[in-house]
C-alpha positions in Angstrom: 14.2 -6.8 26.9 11.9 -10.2 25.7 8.9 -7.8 24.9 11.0 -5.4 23.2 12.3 -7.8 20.8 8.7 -9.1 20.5 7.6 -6.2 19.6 10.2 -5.0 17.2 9.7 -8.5 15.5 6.0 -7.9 15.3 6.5 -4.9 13.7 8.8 -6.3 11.4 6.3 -8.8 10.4 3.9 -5.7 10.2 5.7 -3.7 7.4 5.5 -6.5 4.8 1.5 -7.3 5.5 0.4 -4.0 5.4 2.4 -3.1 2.3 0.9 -6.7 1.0 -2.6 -5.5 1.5 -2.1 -2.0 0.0 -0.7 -3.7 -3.2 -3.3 -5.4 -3.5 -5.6 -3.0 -3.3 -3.6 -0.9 -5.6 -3.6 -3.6 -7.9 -7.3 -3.8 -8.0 -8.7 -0.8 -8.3 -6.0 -0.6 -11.6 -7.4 -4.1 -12.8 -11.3 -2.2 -12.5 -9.4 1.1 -14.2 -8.6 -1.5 -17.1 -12.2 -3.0 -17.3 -13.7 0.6 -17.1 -11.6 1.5 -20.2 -9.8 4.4 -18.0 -6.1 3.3 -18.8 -4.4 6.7 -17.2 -6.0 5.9 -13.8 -4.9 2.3 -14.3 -1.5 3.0 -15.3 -1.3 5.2 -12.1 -2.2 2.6 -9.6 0.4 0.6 -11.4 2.8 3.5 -11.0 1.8 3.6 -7.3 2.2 0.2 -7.0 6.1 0.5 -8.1 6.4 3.0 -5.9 5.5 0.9 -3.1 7.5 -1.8 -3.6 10.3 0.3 -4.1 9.6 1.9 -1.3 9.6 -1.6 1.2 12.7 -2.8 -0.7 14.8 0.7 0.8 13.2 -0.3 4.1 14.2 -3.4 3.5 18.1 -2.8 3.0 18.0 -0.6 5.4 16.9 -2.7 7.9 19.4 -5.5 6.5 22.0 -3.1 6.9 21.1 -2.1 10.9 21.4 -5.9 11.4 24.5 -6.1 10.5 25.8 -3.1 11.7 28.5 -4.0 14.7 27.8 -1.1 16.8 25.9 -1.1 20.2 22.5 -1.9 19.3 19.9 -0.8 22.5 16.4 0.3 22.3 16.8 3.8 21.5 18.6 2.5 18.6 16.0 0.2 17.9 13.3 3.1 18.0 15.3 5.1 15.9 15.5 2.7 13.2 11.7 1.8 13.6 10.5 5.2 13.6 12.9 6.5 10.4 11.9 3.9 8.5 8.0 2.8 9.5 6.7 6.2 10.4 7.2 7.3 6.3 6.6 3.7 4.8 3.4 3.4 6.7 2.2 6.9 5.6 3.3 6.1 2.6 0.9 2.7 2.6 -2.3 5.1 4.2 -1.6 7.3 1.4 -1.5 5.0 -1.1 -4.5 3.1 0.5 -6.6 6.2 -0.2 -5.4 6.7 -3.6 -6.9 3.3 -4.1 -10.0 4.1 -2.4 -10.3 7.0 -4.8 -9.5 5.5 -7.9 -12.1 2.9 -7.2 -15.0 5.3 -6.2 -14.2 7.5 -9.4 -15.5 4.7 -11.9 -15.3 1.4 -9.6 -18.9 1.6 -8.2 -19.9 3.0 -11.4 -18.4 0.7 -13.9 -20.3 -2.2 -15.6 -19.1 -5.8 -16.6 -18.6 -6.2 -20.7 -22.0 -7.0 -22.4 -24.3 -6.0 -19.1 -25.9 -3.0 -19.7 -26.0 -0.2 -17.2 -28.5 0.5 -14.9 -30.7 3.5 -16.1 -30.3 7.2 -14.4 -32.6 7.3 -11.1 -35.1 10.0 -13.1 -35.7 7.6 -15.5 -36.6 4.7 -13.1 -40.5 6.0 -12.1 
């Protein structure tokens, strides 16, 4: 029962550090949207971003509310409540991570600082 509760706890821990990480990301590749000048690719990570965090705060309630249920609480129980609620957040996060990754590699590698010019087309560089 010890490593059970370990590694429920560990998991709980889990949910709010990966979520963490993807907002970050989210928020990132939306501040480089900003400095590339594409604001409808920005203001998507931004809407992704919301989504996110609305999404960890109906795990979150969720998981306040199975706490303090008063029914028999077991490890199927448990698993149930991990796997309804962490199997779709964390797809939700990889999905999200890659909507990141995309909206980066669409003008994130390309895009220059203000006031540096851009590097000249790979013909042109003989």
């Amino acid at each position: 029962m010890l490593i059970q509760q370990i590694l429920l706890g560990l998991f709980a821990l889990g949910v709010p550090t990966v979520g963490l990480v993807v907002l970050m990301r989210l928020l990132w590749s939306a501040w480089q949207a900003v400095r590339a000048s594409r604001i409808k690719h920005a203001a998507l990570a931004v809407l992704a971003s919301a989504c996110l965090v609305a999404l960890f705060g109906v795990v979150a309630v969720i998981w306040f509310g199975y706490a303090l249920a008063h029914s028999a609480k077991d490890g199927w129980s448990d698993l149930a409540v991990v796997a309804l609620t962490g199997l779709p957040y964390g797809a939700a996060c990889y999905a999200l991570w890659r909507l990141a990754g995309r909206i980066r590699s669409v003008h994130g590698a390309q895009a220059t600082p203000p006031g540096v010019a851009a590097a000249p087309p790979p013909a042109a560089r003989r």
